[in-house]
C-alpha positions in Angstrom: 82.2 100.7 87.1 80.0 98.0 89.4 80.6 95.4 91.2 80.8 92.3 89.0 82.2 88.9 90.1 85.6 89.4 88.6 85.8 92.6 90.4 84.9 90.6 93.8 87.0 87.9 93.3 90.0 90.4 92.5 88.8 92.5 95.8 88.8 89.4 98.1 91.4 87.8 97.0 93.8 91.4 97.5 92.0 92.3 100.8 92.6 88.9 102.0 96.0 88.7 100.8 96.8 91.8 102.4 95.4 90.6 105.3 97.7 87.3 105.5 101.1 88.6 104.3 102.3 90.1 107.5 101.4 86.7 109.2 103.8 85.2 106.9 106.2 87.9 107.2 105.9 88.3 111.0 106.6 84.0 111.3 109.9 84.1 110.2 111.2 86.8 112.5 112.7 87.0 115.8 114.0 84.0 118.3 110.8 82.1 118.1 110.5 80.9 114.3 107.4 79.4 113.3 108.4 77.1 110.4 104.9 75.9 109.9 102.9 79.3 110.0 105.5 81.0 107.9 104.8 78.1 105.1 101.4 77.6 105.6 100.8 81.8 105.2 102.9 81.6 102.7 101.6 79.1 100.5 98.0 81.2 101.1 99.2 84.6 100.5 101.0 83.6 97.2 97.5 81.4 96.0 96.1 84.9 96.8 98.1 87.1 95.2 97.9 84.4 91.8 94.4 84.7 92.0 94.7 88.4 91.9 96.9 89.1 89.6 95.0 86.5 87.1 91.9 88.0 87.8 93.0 91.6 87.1 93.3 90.4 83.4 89.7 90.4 83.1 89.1 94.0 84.8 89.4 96.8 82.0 91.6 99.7 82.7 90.6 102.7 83.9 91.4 106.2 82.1 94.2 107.1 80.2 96.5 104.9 78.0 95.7 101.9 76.9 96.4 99.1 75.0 93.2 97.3 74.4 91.4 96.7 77.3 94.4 96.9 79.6 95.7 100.0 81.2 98.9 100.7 82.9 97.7 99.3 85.9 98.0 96.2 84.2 102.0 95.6 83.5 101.6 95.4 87.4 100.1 91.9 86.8 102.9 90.2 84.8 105.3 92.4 87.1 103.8 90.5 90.3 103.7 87.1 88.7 107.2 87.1 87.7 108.5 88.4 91.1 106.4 85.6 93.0 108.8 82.9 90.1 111.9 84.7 91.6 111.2 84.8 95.1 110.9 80.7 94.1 113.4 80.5 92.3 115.4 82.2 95.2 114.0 79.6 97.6 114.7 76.9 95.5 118.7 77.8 95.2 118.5 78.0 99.0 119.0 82.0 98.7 117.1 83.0 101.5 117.7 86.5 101.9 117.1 87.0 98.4 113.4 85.0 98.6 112.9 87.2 101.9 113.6 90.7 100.1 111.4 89.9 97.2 108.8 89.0 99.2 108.6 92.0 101.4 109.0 94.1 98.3 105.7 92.3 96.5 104.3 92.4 99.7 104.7 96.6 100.2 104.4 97.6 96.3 101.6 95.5 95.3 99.4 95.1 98.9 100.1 98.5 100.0 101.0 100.9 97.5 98.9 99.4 94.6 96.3 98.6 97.8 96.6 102.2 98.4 95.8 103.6 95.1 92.6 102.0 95.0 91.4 104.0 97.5 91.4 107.3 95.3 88.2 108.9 95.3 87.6 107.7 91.6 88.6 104.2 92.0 85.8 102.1 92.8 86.9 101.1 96.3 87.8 104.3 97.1 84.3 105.6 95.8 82.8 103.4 98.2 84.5 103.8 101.3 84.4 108.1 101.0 80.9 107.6 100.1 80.2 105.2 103.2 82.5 108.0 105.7 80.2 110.7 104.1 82.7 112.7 102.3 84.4 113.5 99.5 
C-alpha cells in the first residue's frame, strides 16, 4: 500500500490528534483549570478524530476478513464516532465524569492502542519507520 491522499489526511489527522488530546486532557486537571484550553483542545481533537474516522472509510482493509472493502479495522470507525456522540451527549446532561471517562477511553483505545497497531512491521507506518531505523 502507498501513500495516497486519503491515507495522508487519515495519518495527519491521527498523529495530530494524538498530539493534542493530552492538552485537552491535561487542562482540566489539578488546582489550576484552564477552561478555555480544555475547550479549545477539545473542540480540535474531536474535528480530528471526525476527520479520521471519516477518512478511514475510504482506506481498504488490510488482510483477513472482510466485508467489501472494509476490514475489521473498520467497526473501529463507527465505534469512535458513536463514543465521541456519548461523551456529548454526557456533556450536554451536565454528566461530567461520564463525558471525562469516555473521553480518556477514546483517547487511549483509538490514539494509542489503534495508534500502536499501526506501527507493526506490515502496516504501512510501521513499514516506514523500521525501514527509516534500519531494521526489521
Amino acid at each position: 500500500m502507498q501513500l495516497t491522499p486519503v491515507i495522508a489526511i487519515h495519518l495527519a489527522a491521527a498523529l495530530a490528534a494524538t498530539a493534542i488530546g493530552p492538552v485537552a486532557l491535561w487542562a482540566r486537571k489539578g488546582r489550576s483549570q484552564r477552561p478555555r484550553l480544555h475547550r479549545a483542545a477539545g473542540y480540535a481533537w474531536v474535528t480530528l478524530m471526525v476527520a479520521t474516522a471519516v477518512s478511514a472509510i475510504f482506506i481498504s482493509g488490510g488482510s483477513g476478513p472482510r466485508w467489501g472493502s472494509f476490514g475489521l479495522i473498520h467497526l473501529l470507525i463507527p465505534l469512535t464516532l458513536s463514543m465521541l456522540v456519548v461523551s456529548f451527549v454526557f456533556l450536554a446532561r451536565r454528566n461530567i465524569v461520564g463525558h471525562r471517562q469516555t473521553m480518556q477511553y477514546i483517547y487511549i483505545g483509538a490514539c494509542l492502542v489503534a495508534g500502536g497497531f499501526t506501527l507493526l512491521p506490515d502496516r504501512l507506518l510501521g513499514r516506514s519507520l523500521w525501514t527509516a531505523l534500519g531494521g526489521i
